[in-house]
C-alpha positions as CSV (number, residue, x, y, z in Angstrom):
1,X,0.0,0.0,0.0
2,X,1.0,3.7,-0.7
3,X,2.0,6.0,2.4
4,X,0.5,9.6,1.1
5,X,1.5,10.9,4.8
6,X,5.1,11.2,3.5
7,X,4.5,12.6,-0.1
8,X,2.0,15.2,1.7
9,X,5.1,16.0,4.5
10,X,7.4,16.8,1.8
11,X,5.9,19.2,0.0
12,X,4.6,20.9,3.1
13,X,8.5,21.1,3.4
14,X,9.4,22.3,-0.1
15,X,6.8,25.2,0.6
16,X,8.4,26.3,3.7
17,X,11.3,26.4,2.5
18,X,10.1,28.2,-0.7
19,X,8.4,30.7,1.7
20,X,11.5,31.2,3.6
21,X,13.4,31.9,0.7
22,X,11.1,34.3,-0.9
23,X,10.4,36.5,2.2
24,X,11.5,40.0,2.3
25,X,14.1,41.0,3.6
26,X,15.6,44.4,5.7
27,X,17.7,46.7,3.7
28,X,21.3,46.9,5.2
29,X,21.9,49.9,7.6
30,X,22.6,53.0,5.5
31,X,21.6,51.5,1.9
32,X,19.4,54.3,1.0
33,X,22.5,57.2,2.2
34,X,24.7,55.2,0.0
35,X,22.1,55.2,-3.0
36,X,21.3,58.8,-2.8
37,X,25.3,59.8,-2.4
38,X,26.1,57.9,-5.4
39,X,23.7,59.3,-7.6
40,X,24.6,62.9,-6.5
41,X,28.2,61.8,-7.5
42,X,27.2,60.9,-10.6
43,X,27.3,63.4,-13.8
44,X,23.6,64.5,-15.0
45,X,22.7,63.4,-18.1
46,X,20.6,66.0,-19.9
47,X,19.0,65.0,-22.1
48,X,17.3,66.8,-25.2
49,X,13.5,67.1,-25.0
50,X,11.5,64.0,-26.5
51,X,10.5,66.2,-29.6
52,X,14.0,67.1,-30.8
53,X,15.7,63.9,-29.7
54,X,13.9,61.3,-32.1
55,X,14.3,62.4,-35.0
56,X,16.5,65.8,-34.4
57,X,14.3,67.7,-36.2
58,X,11.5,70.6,-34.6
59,X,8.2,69.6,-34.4
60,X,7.5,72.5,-36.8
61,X,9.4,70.6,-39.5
62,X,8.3,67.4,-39.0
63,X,4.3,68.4,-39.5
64,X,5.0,70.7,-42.2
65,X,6.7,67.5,-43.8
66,X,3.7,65.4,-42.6
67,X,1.2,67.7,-44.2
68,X,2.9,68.0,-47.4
69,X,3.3,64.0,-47.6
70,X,-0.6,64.4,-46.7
71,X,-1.3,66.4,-49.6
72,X,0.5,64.4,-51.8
73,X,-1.2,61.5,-51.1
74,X,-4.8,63.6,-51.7
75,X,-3.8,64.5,-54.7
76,X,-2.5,61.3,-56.0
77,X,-5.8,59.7,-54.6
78,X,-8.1,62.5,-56.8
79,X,-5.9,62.3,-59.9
80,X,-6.1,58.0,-59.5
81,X,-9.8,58.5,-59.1
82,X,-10.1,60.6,-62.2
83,X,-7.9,58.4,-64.3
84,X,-10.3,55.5,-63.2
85,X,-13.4,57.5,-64.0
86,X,-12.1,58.6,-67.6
87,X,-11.1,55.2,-68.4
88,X,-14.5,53.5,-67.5
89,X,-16.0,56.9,-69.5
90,X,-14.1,55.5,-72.6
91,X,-15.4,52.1,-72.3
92,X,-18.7,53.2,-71.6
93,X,-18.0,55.5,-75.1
94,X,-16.9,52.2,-76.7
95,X,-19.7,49.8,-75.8
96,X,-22.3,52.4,-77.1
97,X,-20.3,52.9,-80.2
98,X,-20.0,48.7,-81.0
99,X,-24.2,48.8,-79.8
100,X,-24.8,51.3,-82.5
101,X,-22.9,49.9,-85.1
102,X,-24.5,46.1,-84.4
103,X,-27.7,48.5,-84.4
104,X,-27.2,49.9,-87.9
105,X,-26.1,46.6,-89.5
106,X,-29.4,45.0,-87.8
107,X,-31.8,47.6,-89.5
108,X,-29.8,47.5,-92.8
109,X,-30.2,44.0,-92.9
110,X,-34.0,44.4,-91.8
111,X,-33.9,47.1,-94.9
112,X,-32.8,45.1,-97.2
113,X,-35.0,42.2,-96.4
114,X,-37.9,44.5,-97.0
115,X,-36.8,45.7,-100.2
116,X,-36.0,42.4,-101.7
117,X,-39.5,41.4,-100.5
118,X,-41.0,44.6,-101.7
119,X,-39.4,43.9,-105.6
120,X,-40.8,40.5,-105.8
């Protein structure tokens, strides 16, 4: 038969042990004197404000470039959408040019076929 009593025991251990481990502890005596003097003996790092430092140019710039890349893509979107529309204009211009010429050879033929029937 299986003993569960010791299985359970040992991870009852592993936990305490874990627990032990894990707890906080005290910061040594004068840790936070020591952090603050070392930073005040360290050299201060300025650095340039967020705007300027990722890309290194002024804002001003940067959305005078954005609004001309904006335009540009206006306009390229109108002129695409006018291209589009003249080239479906043509085809439009074409289909009713082939239905009038199927048109006139149709009555033509109906022409003749009333002439030759009017002769005999």
């Amino acid at each position: 038969m299986v003993d569960f009593g010791e299985k359970f025991n040992r991870k009852d251990v592993l936990e305490q042990e874990l627990r032990a481990a894990l707890r906080p502890l005290p910061a040594p005596q004068g840790f936070a004197n020591r952090v603050v003097a070392r930073s005040l003996e360290s050299p201060v790092h300025r650095m340039p404000p967020p705007t300027v430092r990722r890309t290194g140019l002024p804002p001003i710039l940067r959305w005078s470039i954005a609004a001309v890349l904006l335009l540009a893509i206006a306009l390229g979107g109108v002129l695409e959408y006018q291209r589009q529309r003249q080239i479906a204009g043509e085809r439009a211009r074409q289909q009713v040019l082939l239905a009038l010429r199927i048109t006139a050879f149709t009555l033509q033929t109906v022409r003749n076929r009333v002439d030759k029937n009017n002769t005999n």
